[in-house]
mmCIF file as gemmi writes it, N, C-alpha and C atoms, coordinates in Angstrom:
data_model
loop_
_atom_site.group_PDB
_atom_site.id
_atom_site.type_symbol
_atom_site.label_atom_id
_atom_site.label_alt_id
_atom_site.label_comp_id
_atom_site.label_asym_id
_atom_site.label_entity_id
_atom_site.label_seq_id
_atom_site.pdbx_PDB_ins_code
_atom_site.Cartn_x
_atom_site.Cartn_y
_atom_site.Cartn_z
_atom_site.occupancy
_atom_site.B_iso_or_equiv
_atom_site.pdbx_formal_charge
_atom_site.auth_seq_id
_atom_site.auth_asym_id
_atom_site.pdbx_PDB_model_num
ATOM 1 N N . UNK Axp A 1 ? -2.348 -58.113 -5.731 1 0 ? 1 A 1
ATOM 2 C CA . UNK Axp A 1 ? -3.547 -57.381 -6.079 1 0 ? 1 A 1
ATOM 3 C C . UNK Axp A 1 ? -4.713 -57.777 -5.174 1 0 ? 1 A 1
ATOM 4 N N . UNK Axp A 2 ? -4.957 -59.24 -4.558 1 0 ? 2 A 1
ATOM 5 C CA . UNK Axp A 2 ? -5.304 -59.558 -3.699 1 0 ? 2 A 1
ATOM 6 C C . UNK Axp A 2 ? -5.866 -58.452 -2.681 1 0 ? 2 A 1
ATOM 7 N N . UNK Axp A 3 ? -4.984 -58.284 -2.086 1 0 ? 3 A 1
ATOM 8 C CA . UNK Axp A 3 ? -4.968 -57.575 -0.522 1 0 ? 3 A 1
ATOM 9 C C . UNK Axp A 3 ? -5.336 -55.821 -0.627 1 0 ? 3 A 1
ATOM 10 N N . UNK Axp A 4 ? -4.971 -55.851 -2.622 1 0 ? 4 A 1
ATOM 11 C CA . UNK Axp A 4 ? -5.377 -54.524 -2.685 1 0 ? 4 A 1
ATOM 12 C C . UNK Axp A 4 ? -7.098 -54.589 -2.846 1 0 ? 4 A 1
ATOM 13 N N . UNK Axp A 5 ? -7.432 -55.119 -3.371 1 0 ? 5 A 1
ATOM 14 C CA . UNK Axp A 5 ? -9.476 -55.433 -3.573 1 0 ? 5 A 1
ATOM 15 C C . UNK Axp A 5 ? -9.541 -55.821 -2.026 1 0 ? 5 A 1
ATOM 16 N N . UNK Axp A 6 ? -9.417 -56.508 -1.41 1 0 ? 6 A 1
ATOM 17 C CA . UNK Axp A 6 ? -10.186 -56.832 -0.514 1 0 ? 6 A 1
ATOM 18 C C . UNK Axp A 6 ? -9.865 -56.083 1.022 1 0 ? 6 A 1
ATOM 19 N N . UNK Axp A 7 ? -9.272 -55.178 0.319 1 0 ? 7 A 1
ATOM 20 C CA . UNK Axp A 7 ? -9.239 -53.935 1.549 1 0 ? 7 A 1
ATOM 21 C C . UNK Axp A 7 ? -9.898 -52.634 1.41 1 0 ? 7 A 1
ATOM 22 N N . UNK Axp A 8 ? -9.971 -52.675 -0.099 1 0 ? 8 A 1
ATOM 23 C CA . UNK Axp A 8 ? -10.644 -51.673 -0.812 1 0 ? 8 A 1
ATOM 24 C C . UNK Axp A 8 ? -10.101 -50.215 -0.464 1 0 ? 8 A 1
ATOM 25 N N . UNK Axp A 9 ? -8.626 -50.778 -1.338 1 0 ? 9 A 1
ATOM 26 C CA . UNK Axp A 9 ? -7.314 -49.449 -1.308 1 0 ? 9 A 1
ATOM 27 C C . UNK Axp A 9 ? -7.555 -49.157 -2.77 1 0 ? 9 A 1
ATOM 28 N N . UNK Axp A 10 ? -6.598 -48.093 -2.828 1 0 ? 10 A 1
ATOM 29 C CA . UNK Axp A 10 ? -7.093 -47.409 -4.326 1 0 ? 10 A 1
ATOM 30 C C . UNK Axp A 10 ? -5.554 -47.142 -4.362 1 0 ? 10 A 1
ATOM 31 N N . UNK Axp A 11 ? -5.18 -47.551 -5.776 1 0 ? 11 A 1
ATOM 32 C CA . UNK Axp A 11 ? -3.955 -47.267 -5.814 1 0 ? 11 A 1
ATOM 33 C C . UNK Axp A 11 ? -3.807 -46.495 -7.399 1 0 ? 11 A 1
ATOM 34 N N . UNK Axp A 12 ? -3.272 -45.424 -7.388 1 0 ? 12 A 1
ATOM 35 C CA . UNK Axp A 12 ? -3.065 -44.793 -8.588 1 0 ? 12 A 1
ATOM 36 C C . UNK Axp A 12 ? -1.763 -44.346 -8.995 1 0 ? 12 A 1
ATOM 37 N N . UNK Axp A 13 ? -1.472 -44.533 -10.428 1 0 ? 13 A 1
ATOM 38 C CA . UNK Axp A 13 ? 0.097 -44.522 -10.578 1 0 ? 13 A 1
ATOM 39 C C . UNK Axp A 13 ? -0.244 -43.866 -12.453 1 0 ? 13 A 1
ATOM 40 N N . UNK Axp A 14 ? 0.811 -43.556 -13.38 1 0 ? 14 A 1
ATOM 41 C CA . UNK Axp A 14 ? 0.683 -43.008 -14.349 1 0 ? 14 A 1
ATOM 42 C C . UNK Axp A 14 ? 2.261 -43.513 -14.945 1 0 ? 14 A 1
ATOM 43 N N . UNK Axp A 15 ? 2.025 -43.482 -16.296 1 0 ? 15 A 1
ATOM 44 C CA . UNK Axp A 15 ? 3.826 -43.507 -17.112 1 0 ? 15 A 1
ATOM 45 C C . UNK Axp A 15 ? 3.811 -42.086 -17.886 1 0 ? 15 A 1
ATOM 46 N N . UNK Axp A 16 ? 2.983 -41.371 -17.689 1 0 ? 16 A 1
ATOM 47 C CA . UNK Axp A 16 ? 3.212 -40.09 -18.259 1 0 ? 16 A 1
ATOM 48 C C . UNK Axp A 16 ? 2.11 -38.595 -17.555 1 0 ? 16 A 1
ATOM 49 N N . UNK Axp A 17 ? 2.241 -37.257 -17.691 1 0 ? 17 A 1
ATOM 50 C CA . UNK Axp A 17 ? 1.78 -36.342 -17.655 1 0 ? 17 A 1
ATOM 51 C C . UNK Axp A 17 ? 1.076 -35.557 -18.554 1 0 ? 17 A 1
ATOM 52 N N . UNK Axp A 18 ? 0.303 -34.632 -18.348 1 0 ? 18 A 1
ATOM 53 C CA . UNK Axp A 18 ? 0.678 -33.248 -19.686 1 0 ? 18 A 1
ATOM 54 C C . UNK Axp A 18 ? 1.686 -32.604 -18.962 1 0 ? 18 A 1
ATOM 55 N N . UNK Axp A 19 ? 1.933 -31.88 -19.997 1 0 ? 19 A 1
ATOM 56 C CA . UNK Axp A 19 ? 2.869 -30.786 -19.391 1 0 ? 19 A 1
ATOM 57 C C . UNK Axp A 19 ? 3.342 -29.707 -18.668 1 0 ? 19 A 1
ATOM 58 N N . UNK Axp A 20 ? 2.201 -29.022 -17.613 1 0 ? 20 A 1
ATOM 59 C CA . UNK Axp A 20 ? 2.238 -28.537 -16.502 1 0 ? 20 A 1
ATOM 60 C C . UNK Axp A 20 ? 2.314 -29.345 -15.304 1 0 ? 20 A 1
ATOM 61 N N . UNK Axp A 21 ? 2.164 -30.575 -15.485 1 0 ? 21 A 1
ATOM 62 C CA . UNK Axp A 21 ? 2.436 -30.918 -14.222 1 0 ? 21 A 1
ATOM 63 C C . UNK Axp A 21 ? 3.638 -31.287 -13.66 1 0 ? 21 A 1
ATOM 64 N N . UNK Axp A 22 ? 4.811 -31.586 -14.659 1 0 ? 22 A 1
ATOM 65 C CA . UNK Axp A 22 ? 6.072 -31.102 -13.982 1 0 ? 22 A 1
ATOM 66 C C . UNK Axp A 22 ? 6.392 -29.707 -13.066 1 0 ? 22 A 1
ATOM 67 N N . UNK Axp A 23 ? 5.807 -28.576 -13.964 1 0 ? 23 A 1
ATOM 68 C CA . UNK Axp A 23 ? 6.484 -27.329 -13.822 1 0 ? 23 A 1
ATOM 69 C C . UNK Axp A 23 ? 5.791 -27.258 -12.394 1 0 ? 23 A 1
ATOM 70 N N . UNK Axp A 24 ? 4.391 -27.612 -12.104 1 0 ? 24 A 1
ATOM 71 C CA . UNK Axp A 24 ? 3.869 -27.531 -10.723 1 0 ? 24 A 1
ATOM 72 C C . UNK Axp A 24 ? 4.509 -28.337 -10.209 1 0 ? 24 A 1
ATOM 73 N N . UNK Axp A 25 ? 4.828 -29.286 -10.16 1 0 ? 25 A 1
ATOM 74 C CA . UNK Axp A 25 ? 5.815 -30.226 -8.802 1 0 ? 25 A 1
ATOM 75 C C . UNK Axp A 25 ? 7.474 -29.078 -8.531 1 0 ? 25 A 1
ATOM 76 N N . UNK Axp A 26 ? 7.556 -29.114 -9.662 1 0 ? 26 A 1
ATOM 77 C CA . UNK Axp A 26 ? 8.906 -27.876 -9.429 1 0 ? 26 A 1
ATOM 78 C C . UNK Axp A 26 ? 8.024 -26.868 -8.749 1 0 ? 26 A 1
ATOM 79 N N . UNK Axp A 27 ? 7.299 -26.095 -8.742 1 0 ? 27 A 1
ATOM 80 C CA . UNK Axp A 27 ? 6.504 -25.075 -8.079 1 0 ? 27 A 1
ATOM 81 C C . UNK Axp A 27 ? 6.358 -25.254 -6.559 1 0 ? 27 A 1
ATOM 82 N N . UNK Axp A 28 ? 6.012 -26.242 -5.921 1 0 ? 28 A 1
ATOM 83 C CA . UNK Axp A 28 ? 5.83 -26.78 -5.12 1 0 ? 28 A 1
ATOM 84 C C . UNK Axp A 28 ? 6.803 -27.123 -4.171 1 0 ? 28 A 1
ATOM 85 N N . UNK Axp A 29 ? 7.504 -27.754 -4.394 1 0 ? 29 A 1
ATOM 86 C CA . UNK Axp A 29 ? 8.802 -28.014 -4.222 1 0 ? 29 A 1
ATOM 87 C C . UNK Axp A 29 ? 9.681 -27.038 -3.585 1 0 ? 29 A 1
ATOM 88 N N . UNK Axp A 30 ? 9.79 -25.704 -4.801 1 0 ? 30 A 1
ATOM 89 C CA . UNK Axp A 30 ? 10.328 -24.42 -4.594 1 0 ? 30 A 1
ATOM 90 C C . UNK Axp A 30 ? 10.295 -23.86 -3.535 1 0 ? 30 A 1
ATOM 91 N N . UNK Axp A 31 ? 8.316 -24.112 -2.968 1 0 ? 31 A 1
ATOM 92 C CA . UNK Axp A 31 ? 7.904 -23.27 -1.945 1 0 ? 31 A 1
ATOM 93 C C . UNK Axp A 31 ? 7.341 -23.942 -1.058 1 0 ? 31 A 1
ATOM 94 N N . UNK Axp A 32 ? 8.375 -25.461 -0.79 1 0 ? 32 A 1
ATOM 95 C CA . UNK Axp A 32 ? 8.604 -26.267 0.167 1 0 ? 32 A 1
ATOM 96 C C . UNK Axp A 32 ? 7.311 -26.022 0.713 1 0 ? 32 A 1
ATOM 97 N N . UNK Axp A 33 ? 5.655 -26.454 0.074 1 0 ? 33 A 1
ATOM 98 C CA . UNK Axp A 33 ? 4.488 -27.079 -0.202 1 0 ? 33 A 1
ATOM 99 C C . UNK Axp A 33 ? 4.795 -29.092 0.106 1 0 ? 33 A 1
ATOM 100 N N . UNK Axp A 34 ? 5.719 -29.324 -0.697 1 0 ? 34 A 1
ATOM 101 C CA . UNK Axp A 34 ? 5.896 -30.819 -0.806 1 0 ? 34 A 1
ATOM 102 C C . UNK Axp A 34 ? 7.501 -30.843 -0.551 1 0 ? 34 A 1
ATOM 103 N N . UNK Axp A 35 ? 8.092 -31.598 -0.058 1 0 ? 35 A 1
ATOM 104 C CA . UNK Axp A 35 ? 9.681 -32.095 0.233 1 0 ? 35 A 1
ATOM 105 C C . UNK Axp A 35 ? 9.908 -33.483 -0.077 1 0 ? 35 A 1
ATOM 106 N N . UNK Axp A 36 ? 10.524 -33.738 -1.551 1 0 ? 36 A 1
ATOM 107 C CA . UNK Axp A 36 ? 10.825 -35.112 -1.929 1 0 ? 36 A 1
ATOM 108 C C . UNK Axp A 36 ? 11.507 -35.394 -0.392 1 0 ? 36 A 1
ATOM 109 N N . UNK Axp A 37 ? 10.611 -36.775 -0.212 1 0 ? 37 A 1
ATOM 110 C CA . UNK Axp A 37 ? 12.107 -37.733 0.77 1 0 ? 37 A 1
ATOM 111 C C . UNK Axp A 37 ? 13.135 -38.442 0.181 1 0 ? 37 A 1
ATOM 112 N N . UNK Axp A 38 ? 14.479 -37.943 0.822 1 0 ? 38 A 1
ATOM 113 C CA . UNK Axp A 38 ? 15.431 -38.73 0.207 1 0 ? 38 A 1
ATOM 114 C C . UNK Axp A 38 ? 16.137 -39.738 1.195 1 0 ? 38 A 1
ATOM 115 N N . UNK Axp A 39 ? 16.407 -40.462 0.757 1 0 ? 39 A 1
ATOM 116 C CA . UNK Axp A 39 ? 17.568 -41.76 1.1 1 0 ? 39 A 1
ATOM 117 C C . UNK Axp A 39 ? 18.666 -41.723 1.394 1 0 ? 39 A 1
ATOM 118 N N . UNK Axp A 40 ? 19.343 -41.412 0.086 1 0 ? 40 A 1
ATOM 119 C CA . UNK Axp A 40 ? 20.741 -41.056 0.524 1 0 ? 40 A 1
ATOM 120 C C . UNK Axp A 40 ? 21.015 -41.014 -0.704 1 0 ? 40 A 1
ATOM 121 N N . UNK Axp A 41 ? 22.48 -39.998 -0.805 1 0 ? 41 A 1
ATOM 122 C CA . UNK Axp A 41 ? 23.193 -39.438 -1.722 1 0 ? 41 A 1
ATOM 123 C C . UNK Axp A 41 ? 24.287 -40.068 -2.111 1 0 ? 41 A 1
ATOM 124 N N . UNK Axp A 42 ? 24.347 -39.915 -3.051 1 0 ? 42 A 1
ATOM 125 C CA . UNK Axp A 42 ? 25.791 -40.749 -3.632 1 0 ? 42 A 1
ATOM 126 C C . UNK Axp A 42 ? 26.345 -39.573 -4.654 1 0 ? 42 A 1
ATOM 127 N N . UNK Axp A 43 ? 27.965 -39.982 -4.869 1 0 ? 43 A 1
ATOM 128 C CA . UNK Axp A 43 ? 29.065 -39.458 -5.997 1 0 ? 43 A 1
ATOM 129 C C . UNK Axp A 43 ? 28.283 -40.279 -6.64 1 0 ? 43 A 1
ATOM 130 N N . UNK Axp A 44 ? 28.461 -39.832 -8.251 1 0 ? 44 A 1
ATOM 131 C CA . UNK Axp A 44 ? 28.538 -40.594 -9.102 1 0 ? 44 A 1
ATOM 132 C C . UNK Axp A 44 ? 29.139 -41.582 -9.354 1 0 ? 44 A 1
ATOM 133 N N . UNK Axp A 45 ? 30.552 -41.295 -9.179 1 0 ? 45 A 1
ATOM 134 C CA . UNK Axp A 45 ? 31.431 -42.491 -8.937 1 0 ? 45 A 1
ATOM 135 C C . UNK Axp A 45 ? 31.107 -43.747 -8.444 1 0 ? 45 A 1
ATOM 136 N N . UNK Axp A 46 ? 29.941 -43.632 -7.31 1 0 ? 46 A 1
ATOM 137 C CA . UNK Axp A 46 ? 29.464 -44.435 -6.651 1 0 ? 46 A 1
ATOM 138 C C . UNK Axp A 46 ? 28.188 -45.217 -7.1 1 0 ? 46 A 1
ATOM 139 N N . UNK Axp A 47 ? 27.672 -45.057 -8.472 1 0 ? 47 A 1
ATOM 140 C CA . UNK Axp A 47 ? 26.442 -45.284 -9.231 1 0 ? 47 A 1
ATOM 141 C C . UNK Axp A 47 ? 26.508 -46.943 -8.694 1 0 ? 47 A 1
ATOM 142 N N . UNK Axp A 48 ? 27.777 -47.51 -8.684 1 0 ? 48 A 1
ATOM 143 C CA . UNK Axp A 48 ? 27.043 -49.253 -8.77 1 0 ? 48 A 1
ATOM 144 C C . UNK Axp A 48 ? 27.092 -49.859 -7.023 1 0 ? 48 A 1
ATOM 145 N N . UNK Axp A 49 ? 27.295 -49.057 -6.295 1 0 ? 49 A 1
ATOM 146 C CA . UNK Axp A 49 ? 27.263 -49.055 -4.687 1 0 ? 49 A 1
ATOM 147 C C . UNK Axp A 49 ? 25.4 -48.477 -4.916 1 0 ? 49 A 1
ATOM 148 N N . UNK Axp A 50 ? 25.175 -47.792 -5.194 1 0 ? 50 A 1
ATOM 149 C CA . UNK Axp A 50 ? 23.93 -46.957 -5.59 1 0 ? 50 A 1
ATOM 150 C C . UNK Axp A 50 ? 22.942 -48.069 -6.002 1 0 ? 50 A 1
ATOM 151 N N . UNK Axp A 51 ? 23.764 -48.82 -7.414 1 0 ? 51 A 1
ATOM 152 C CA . UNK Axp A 51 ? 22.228 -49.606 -7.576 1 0 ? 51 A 1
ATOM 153 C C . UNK Axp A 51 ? 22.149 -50.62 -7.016 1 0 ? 51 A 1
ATOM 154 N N . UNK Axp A 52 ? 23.424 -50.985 -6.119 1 0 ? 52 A 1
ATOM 155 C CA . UNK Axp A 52 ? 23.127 -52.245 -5.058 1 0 ? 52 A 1
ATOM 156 C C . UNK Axp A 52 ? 22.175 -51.887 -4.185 1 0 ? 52 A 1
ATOM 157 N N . UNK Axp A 53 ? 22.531 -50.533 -3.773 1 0 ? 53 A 1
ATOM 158 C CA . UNK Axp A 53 ? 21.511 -50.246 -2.169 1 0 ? 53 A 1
ATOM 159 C C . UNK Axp A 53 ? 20.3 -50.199 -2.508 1 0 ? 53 A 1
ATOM 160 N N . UNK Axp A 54 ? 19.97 -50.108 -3.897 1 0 ? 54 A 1
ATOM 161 C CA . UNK Axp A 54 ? 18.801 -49.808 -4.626 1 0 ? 54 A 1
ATOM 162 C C . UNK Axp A 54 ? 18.106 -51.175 -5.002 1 0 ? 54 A 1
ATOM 163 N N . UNK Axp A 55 ? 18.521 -51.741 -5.485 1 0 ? 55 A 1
ATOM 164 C CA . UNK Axp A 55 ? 17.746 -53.61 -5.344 1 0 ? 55 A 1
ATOM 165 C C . UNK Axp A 55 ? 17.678 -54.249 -4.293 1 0 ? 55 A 1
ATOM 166 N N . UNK Axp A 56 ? 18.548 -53.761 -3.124 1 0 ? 56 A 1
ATOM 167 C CA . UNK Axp A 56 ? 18.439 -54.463 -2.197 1 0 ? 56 A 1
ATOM 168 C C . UNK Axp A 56 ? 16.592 -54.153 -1.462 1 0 ? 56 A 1
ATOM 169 N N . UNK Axp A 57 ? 16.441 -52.646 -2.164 1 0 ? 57 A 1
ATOM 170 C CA . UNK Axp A 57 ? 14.44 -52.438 -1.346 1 0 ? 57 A 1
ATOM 171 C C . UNK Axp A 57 ? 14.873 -52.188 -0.005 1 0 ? 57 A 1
ATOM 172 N N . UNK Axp A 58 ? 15.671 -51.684 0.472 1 0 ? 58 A 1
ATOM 173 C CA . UNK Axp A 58 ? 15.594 -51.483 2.18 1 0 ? 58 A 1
ATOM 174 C C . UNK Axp A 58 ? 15.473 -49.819 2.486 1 0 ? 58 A 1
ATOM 175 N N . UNK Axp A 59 ? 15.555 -49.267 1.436 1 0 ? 59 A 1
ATOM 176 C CA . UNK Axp A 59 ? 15.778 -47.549 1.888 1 0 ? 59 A 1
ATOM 177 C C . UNK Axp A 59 ? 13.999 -47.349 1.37 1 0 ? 59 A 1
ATOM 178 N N . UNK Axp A 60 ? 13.728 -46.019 2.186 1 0 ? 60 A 1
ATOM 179 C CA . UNK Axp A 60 ? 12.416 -45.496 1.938 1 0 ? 60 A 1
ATOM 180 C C . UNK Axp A 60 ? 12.714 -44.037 1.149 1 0 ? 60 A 1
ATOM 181 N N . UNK Axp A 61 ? 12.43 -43.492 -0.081 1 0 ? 61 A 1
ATOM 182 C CA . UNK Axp A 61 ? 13.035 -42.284 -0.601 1 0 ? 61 A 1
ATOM 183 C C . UNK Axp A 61 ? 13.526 -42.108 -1.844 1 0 ? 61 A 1
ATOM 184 N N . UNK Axp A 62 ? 14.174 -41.287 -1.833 1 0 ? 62 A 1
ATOM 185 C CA . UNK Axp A 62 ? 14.461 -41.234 -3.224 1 0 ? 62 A 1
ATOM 186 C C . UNK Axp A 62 ? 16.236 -41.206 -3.619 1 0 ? 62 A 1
ATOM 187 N N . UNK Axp A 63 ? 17.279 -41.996 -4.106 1 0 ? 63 A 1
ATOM 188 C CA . UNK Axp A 63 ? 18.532 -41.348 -4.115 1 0 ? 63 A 1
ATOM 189 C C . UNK Axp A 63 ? 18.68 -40.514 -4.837 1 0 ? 63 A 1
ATOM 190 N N . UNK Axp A 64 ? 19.908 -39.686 -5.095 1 0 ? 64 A 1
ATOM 191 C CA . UNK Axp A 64 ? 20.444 -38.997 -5.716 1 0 ? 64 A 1
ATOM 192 C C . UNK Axp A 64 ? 21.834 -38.827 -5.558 1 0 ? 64 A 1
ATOM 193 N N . UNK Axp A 65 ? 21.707 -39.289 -7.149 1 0 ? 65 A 1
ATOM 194 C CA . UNK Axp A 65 ? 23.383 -38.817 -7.978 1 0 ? 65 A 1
ATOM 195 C C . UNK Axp A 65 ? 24.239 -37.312 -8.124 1 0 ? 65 A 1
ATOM 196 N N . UNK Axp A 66 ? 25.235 -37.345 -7.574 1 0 ? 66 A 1
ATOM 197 C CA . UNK Axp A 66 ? 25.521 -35.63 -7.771 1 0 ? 66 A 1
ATOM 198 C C . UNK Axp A 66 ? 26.893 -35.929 -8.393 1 0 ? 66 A 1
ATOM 199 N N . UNK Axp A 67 ? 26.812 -35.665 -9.983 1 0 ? 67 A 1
ATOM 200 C CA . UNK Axp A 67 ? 28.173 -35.859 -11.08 1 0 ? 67 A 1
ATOM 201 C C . UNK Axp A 67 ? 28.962 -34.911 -10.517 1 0 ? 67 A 1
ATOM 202 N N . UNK Axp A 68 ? 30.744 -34.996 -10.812 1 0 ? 68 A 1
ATOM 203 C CA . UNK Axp A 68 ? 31.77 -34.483 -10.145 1 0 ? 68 A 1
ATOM 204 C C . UNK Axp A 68 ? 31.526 -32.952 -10.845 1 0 ? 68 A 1
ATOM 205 N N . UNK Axp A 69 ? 31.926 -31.973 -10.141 1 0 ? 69 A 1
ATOM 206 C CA . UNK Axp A 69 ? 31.905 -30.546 -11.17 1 0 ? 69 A 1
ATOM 207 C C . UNK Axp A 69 ? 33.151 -30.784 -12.192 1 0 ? 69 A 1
ATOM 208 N N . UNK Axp A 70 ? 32.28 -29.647 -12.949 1 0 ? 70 A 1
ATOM 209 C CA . UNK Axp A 70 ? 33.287 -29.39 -14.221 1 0 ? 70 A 1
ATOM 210 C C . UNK Axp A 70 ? 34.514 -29.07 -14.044 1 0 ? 70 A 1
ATOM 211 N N . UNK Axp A 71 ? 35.385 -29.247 -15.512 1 0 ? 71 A 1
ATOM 212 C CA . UNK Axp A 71 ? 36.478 -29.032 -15.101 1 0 ? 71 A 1
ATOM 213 C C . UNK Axp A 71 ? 36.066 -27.199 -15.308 1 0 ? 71 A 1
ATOM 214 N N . UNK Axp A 72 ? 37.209 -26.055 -16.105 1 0 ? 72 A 1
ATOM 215 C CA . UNK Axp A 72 ? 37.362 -24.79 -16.782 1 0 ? 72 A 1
ATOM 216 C C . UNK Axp A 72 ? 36.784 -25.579 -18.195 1 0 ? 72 A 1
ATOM 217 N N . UNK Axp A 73 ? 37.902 -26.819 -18.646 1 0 ? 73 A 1
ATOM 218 C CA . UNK Axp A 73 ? 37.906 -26.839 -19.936 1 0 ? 73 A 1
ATOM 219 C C . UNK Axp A 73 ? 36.347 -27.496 -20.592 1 0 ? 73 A 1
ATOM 220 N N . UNK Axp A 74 ? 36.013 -28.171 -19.483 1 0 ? 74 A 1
ATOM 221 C CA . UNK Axp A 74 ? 34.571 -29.303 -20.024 1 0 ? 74 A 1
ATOM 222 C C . UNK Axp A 74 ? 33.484 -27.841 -19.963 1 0 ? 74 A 1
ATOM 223 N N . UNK Axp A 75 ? 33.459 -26.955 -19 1 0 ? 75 A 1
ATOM 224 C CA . UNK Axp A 75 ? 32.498 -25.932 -18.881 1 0 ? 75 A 1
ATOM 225 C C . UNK Axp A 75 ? 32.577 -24.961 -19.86 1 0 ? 75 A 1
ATOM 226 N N . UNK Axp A 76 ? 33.965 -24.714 -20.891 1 0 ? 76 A 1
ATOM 227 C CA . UNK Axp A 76 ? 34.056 -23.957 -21.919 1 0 ? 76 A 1
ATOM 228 C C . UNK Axp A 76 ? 33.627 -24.482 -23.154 1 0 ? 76 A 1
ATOM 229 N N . UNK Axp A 77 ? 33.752 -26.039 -23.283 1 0 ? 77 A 1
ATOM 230 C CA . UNK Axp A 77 ? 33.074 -26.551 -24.698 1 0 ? 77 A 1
ATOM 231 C C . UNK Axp A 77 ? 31.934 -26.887 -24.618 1 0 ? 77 A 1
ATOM 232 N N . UNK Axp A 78 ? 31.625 -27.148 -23.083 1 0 ? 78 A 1
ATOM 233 C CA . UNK Axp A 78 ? 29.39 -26.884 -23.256 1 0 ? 78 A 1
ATOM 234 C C . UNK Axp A 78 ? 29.12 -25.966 -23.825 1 0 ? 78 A 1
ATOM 235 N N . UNK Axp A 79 ? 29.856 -24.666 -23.038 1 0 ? 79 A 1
ATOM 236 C CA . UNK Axp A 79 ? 28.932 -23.184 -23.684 1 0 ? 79 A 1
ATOM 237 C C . UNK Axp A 79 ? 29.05 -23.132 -25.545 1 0 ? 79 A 1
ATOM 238 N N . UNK Axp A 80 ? 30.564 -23.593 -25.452 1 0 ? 80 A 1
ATOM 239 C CA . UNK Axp A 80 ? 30.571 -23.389 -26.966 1 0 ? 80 A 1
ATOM 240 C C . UNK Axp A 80 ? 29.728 -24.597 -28.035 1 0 ? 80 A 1
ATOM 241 N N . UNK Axp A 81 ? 29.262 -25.762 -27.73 1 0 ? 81 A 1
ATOM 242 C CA . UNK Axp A 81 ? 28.936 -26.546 -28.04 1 0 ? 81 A 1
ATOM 243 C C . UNK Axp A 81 ? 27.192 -25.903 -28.538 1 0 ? 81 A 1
ATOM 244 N N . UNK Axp A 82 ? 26.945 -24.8 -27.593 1 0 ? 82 A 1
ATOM 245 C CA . UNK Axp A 82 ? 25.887 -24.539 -27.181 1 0 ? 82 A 1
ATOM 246 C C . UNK Axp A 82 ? 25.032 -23.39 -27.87 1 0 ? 82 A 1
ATOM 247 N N . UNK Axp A 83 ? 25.748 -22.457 -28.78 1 0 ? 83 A 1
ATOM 248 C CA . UNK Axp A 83 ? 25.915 -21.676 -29.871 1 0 ? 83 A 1
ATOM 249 C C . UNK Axp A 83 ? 25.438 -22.219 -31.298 1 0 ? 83 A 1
């Protein structure tokens, strides 16, 4: 905190929103206004390779998880689950 006062940086951060300001970052986003940076991608499979590269602090970005697709049968008891 030091180096943050005596440089006289301003640092602002939040643990929550209202509720348009998701839908505007999705907005934004959409119309590639803003482009999350990403890191690198991982399988799911790969979640604990993921949170190694992730404590280690060396990537700049954001990862992302992409779960395996559905099967027929897992995509027929969502919908029906969903009723």
């Amino acid at each position: 905190m030091r180096k943050l006062y005596l440089k006289d940086l301003t640092s602002i951060g939040c643990t929550g929103w209202d509720e348009p300001v998701f839908a505007n970052l999705i907005g934004y986003i959409e119309r590639n206004e803003i482009k999350p940076l990403l890191a690198k991608i991982f399988a799911l499979e790969d979640i604990v390779h993921a949170q190694q590269e992730f404590t280690d602090r060396k990537h700049v970005g954001k990862f992302v998880l992409i779960p395996p697709a559905m099967t027929d049968e897992q995509s027929r008891l969502l919908r029906f689950k969903r009723r």
